[in-house]
Biopython code that builds the backbone (N, CA, C, O; Angstrom):
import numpy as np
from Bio.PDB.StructureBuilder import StructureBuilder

atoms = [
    (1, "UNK", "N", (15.893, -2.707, -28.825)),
    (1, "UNK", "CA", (14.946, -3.210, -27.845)),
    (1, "UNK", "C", (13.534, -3.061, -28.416)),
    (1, "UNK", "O", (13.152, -2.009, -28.928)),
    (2, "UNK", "N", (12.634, -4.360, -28.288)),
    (2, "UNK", "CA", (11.429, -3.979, -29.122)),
    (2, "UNK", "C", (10.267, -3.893, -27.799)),
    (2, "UNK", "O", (10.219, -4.375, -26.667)),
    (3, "UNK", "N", (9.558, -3.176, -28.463)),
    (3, "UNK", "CA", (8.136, -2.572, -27.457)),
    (3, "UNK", "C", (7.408, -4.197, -25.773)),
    (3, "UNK", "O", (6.813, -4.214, -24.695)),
    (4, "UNK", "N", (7.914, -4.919, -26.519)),
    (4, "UNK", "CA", (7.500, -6.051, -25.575)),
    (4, "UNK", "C", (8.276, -6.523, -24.293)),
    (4, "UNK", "O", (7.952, -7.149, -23.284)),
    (5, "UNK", "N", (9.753, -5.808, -24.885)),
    (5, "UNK", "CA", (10.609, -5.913, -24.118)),
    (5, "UNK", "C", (10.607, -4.654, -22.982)),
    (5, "UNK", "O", (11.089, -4.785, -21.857)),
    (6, "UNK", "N", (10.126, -3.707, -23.363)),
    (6, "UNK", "CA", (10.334, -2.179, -22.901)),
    (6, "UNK", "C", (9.003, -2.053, -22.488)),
    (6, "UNK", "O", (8.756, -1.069, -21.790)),
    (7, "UNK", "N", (7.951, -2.932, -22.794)),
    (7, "UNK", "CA", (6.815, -2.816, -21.726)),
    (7, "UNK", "C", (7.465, -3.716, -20.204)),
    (7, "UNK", "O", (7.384, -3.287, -19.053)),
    (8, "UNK", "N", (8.234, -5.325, -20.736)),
    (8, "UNK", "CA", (8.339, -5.632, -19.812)),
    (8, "UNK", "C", (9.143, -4.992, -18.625)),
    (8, "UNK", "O", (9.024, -5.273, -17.432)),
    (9, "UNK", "N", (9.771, -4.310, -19.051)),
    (9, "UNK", "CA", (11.134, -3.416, -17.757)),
    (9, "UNK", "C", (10.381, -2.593, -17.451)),
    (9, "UNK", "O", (10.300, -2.533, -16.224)),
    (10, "UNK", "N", (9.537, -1.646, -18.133)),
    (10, "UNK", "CA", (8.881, -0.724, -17.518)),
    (10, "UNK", "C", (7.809, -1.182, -16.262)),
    (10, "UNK", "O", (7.814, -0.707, -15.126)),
    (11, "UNK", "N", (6.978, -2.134, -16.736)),
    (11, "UNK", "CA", (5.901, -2.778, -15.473)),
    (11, "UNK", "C", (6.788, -3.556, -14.209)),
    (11, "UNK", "O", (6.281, -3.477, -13.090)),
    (12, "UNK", "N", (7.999, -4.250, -14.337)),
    (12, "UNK", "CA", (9.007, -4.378, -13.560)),
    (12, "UNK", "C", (9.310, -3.443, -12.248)),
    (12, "UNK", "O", (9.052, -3.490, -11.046)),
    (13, "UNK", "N", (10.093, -2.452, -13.270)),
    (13, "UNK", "CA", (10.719, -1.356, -12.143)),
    (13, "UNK", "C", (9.212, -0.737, -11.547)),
    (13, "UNK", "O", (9.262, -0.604, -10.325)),
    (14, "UNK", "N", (8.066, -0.387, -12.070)),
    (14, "UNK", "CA", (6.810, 0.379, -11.498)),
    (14, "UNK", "C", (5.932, -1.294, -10.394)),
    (14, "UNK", "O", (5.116, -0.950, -9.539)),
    (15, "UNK", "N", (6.122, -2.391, -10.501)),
    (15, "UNK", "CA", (5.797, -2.625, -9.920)),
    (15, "UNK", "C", (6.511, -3.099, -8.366)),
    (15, "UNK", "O", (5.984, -3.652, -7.400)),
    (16, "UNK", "N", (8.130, -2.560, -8.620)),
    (16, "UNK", "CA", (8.697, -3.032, -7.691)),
    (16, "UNK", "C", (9.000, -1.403, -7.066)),
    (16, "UNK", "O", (9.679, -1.249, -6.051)),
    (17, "UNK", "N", (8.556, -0.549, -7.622)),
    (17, "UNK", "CA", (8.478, 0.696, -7.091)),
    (17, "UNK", "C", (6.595, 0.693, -6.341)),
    (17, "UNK", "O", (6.373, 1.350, -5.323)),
    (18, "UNK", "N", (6.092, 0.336, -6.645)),
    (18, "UNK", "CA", (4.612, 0.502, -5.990)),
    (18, "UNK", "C", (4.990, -0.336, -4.742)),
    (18, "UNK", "O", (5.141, 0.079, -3.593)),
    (19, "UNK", "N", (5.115, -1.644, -5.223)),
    (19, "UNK", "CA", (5.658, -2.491, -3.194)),
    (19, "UNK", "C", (6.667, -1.852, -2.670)),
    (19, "UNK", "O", (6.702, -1.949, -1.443)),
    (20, "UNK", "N", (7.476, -1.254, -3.127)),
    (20, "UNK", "CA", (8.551, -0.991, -1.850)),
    (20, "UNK", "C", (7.956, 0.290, -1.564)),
    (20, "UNK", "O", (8.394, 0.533, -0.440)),
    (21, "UNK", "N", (7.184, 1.306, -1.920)),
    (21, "UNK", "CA", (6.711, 3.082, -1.455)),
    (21, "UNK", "C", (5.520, 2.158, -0.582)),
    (21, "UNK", "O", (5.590, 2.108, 0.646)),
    (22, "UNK", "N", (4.311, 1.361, -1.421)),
    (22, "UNK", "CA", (3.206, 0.917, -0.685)),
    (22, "UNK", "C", (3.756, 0.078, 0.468)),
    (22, "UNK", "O", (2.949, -0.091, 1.382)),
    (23, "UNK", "N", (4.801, -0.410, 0.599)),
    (23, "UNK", "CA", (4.753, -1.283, 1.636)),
    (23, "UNK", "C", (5.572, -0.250, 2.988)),
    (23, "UNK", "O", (5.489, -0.527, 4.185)),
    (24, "UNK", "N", (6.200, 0.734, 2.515)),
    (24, "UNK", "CA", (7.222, 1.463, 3.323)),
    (24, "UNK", "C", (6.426, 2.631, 4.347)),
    (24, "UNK", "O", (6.603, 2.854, 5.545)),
    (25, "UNK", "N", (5.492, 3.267, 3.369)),
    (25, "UNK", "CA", (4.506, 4.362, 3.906)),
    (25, "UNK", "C", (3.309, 3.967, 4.839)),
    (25, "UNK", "O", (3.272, 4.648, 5.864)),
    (26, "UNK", "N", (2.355, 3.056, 4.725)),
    (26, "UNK", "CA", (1.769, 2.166, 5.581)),
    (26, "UNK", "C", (2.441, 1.568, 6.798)),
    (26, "UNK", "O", (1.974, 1.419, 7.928)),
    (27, "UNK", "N", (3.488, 1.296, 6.387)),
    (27, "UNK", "CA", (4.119, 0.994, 7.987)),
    (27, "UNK", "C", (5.000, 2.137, 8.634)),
    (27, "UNK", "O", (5.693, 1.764, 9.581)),
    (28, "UNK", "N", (5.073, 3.265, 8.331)),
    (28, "UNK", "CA", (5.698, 4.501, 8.876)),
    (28, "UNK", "C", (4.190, 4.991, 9.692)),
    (28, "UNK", "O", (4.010, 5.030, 10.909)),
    (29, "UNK", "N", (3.172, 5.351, 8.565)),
    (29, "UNK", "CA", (1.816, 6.244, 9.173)),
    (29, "UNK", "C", (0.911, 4.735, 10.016)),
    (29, "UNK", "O", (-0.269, 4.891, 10.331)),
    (30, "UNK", "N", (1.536, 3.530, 10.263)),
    (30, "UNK", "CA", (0.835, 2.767, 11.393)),
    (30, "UNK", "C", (1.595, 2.903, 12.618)),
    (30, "UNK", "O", (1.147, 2.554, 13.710)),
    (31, "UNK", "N", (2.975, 3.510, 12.406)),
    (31, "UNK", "CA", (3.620, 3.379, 13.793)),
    (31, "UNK", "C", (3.236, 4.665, 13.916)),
    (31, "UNK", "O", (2.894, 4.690, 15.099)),
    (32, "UNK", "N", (3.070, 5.695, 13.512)),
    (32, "UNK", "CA", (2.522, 6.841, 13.990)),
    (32, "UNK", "C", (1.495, 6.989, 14.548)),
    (32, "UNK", "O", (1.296, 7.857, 15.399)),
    (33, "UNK", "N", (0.701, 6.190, 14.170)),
    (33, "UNK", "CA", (-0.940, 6.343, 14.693)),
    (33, "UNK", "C", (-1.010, 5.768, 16.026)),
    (33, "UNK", "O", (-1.715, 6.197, 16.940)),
    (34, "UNK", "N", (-0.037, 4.520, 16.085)),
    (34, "UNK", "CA", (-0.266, 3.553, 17.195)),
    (34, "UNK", "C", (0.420, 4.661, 18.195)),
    (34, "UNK", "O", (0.169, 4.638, 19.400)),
    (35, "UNK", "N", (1.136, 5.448, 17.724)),
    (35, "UNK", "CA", (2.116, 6.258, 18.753)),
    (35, "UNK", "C", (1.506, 7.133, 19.422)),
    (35, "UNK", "O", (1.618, 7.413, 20.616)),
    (36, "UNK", "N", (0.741, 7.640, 18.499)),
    (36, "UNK", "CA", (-0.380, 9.436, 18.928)),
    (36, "UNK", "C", (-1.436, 8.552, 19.672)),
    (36, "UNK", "O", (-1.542, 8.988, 20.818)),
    (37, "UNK", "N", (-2.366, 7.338, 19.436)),
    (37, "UNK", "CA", (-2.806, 6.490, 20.164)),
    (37, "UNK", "C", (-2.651, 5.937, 21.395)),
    (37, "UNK", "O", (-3.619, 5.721, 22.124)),
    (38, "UNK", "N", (-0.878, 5.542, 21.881)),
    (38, "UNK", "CA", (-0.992, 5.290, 23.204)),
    (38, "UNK", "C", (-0.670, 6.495, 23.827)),
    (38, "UNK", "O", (-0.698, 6.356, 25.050)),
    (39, "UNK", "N", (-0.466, 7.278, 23.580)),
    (39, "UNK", "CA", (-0.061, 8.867, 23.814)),
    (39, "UNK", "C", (-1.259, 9.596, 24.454)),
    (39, "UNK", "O", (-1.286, 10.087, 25.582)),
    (40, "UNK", "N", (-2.177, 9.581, 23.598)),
    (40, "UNK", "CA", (-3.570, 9.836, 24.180)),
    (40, "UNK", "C", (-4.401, 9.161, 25.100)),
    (40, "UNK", "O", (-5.261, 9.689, 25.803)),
    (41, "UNK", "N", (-3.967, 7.439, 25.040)),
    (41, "UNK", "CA", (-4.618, 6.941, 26.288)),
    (41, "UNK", "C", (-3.537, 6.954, 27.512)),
    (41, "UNK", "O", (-3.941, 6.493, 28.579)),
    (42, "UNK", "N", (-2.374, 7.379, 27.458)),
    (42, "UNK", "CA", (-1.653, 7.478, 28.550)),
    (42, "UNK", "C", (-2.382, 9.116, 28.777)),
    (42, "UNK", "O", (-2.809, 9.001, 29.926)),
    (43, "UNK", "N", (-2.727, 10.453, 28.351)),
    (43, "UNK", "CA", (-3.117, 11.261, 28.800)),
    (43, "UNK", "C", (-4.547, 11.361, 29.224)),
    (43, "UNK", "O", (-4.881, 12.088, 30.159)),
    (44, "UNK", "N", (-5.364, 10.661, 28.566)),
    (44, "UNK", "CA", (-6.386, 10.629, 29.250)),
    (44, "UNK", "C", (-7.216, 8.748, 29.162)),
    (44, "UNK", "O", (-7.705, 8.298, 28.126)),
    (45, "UNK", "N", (-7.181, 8.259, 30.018)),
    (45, "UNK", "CA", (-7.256, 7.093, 30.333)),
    (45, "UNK", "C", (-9.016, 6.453, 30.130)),
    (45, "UNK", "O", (-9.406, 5.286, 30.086)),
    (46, "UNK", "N", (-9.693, 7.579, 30.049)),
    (46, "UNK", "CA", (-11.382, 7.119, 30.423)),
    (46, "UNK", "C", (-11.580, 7.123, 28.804)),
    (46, "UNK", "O", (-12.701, 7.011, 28.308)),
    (47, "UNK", "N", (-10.564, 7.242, 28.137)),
    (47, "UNK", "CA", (-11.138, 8.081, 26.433)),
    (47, "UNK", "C", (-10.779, 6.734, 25.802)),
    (47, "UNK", "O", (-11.098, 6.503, 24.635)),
    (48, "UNK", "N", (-9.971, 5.633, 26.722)),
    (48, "UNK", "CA", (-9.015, 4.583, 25.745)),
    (48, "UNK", "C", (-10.329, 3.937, 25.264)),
    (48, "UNK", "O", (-10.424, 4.448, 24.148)),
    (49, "UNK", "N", (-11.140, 3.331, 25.370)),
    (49, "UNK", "CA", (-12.337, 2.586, 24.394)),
    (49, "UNK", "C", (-12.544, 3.049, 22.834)),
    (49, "UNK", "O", (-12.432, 2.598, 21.693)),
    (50, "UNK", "N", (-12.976, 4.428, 23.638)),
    (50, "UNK", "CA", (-13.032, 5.386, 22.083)),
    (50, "UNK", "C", (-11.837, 5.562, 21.221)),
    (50, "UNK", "O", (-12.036, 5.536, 20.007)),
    (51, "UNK", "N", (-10.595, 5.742, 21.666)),
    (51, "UNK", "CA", (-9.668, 6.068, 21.218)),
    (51, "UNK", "C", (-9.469, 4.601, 20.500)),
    (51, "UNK", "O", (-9.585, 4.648, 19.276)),
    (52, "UNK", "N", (-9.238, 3.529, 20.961)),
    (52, "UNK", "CA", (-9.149, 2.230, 20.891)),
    (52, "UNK", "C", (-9.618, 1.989, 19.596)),
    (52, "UNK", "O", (-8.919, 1.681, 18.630)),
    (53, "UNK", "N", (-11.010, 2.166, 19.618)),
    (53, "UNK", "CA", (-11.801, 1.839, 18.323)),
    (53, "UNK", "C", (-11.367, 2.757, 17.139)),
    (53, "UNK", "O", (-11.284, 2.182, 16.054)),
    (54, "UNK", "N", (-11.072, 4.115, 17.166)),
    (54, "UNK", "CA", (-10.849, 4.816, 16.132)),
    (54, "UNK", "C", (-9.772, 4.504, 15.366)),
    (54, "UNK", "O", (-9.656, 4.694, 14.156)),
    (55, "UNK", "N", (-8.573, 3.762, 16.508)),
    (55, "UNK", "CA", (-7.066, 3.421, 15.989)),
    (55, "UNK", "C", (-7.422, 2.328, 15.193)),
    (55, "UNK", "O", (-6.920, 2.412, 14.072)),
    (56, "UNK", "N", (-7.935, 1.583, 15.326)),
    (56, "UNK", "CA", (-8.461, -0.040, 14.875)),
    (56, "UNK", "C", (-9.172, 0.602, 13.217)),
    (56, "UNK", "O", (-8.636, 0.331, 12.142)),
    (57, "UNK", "N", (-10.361, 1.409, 13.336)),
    (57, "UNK", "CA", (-10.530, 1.735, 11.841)),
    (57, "UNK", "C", (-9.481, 2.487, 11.124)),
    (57, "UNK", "O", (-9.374, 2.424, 9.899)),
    (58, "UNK", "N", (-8.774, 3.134, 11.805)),
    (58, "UNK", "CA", (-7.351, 4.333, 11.341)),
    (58, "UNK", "C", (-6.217, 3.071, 10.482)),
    (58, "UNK", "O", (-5.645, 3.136, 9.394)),
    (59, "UNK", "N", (-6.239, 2.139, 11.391)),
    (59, "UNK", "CA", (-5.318, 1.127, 10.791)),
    (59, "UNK", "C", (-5.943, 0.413, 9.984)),
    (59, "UNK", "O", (-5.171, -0.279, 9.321)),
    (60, "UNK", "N", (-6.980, 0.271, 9.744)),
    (60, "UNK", "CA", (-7.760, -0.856, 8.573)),
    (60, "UNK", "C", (-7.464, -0.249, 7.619)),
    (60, "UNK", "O", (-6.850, -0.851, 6.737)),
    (61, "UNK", "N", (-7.799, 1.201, 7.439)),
    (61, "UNK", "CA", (-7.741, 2.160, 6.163)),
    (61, "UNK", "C", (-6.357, 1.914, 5.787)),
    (61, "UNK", "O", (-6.143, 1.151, 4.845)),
    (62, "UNK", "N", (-5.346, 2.490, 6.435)),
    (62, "UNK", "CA", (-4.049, 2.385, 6.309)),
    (62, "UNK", "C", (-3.716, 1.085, 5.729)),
    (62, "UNK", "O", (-2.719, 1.044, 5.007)),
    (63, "UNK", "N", (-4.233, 0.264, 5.880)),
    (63, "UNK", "CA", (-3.796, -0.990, 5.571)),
    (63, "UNK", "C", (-4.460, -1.767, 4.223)),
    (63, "UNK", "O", (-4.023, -2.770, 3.660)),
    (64, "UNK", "N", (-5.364, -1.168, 3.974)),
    (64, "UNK", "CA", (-5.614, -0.844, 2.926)),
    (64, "UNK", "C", (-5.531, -0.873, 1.793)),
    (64, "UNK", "O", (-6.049, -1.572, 0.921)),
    (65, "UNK", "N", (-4.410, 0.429, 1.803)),
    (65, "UNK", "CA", (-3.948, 1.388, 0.977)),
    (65, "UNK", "C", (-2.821, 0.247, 0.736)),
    (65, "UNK", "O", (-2.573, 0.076, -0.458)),
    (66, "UNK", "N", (-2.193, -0.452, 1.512)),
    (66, "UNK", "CA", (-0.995, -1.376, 1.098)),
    (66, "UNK", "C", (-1.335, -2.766, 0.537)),
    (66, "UNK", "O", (-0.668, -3.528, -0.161)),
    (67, "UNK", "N", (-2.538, -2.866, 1.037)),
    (67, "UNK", "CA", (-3.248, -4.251, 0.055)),
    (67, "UNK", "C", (-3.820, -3.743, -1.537)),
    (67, "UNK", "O", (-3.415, -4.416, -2.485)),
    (68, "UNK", "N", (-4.436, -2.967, -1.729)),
    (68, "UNK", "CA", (-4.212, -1.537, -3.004)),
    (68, "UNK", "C", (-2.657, -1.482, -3.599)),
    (68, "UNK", "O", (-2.504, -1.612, -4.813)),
    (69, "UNK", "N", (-2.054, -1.381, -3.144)),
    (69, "UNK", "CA", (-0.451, -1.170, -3.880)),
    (69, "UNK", "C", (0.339, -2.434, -4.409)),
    (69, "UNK", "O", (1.076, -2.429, -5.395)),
    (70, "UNK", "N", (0.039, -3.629, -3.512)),
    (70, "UNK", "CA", (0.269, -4.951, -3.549)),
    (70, "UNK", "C", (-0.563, -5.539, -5.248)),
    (70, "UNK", "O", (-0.120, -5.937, -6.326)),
    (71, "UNK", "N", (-2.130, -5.264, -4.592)),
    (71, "UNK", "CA", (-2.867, -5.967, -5.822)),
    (71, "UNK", "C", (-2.102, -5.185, -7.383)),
    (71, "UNK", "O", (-1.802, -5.741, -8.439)),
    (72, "UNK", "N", (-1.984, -3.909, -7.029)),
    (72, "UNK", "CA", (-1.438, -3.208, -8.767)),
    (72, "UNK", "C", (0.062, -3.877, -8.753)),
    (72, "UNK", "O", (0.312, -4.795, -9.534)),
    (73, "UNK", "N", (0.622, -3.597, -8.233)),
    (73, "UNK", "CA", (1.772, -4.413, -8.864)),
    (73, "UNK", "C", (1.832, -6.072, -8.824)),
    (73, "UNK", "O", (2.898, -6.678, -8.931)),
    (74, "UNK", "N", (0.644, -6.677, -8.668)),
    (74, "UNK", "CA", (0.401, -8.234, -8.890)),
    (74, "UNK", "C", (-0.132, -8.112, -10.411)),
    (74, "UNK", "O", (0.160, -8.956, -11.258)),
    (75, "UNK", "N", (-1.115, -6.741, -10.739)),
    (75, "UNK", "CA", (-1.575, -6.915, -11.553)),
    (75, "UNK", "C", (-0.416, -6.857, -12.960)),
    (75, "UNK", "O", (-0.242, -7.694, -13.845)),
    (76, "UNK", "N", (0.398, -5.232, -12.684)),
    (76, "UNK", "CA", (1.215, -4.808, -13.775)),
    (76, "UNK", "C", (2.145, -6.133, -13.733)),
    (76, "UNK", "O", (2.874, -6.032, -14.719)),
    (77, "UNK", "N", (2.415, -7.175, -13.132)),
    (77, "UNK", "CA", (3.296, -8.309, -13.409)),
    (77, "UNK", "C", (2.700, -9.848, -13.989)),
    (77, "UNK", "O", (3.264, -10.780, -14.561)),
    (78, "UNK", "N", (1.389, -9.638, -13.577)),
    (78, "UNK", "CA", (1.273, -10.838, -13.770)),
    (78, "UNK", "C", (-0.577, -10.628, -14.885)),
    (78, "UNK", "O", (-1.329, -11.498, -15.324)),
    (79, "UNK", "N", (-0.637, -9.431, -14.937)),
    (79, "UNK", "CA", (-1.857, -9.031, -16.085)),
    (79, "UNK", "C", (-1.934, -7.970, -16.477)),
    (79, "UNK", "O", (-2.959, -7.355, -16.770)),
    (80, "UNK", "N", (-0.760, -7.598, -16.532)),
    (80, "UNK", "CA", (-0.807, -6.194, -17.401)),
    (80, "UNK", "C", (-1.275, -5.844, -18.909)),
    (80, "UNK", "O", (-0.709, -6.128, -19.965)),
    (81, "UNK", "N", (-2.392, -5.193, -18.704)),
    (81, "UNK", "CA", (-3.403, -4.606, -20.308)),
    (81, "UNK", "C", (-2.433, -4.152, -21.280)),
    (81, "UNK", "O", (-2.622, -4.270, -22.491)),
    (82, "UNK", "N", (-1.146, -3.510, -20.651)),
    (82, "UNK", "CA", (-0.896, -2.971, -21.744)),
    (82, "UNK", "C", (-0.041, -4.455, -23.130)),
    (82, "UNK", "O", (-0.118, -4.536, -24.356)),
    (83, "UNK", "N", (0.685, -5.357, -22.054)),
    (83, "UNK", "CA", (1.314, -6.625, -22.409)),
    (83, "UNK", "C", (0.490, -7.201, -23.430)),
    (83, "UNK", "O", (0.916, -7.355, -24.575)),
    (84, "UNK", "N", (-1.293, -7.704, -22.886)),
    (84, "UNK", "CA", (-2.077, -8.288, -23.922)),
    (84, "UNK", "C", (-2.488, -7.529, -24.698)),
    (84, "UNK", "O", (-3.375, -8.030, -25.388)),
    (85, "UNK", "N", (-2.151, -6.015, -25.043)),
    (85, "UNK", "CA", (-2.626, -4.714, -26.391)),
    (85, "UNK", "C", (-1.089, -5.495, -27.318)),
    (85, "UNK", "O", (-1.141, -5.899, -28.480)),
    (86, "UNK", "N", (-0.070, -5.529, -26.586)),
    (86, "UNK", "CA", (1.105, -5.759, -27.730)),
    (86, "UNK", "C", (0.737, -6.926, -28.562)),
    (86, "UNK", "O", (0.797, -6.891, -29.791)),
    (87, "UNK", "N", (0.249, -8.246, -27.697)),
    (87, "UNK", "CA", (0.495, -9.265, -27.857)),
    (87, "UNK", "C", (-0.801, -9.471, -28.922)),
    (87, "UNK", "O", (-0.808, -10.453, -29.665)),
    (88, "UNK", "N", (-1.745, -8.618, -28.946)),
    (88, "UNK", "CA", (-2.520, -8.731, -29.891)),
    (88, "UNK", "C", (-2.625, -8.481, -30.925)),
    (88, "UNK", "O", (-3.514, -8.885, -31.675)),
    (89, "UNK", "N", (-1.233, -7.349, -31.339)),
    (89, "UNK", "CA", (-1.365, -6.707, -32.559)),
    (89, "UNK", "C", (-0.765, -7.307, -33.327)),
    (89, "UNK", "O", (-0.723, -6.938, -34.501)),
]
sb = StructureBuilder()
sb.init_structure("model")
sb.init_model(0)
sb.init_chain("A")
sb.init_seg("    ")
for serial, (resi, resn, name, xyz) in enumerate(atoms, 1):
    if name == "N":
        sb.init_residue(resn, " ", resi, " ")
    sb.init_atom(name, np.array(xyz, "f"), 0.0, 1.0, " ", f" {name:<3s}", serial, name[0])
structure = sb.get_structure()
């Protein structure tokens, strides 16, 4: 197996390991948030605005982090540095 080949399997399996953890963990810690969220406006009802707004930036971040995991494994597949170091030598 030569180095071009063994870059390609390697950026493969790591980029199909970054979408399935990035895409799996973001949607576990959004159903959590949304959960502790209506949780708190079912206990206290005058707080839901505030609470409201914090969930809304809580989930942007979160979401984020999975548009972050998405772009690297777009990158390691479809522009990976290390691919154009082989291809140059």
């Amino acid at each position: 197996m030569d180095s071009m080949t063994s870059i390609a399997i390697a950026s493969i399996i790591t980029a199909g390991l970054t979408t399935s953890v990035g895409c799996m963990m973001p949607a576990i810690s959004e159903g959590k948030a949304v959960a502790a969220a209506l949780s708190s406006i079912a206990q206290q009802p005058d707080a839901a605005p505030i609470i409201t707004r914090t969930l809304f930036v809580g989930l942007a971040m979160i979401e984020s982090t999975a548009i972050y995991c998405f772009v690297v494994s777009m990158i390691l597949i479809f522009a990976n540095p290390f691919w154009t170091h082989i291809v140059a030598k």
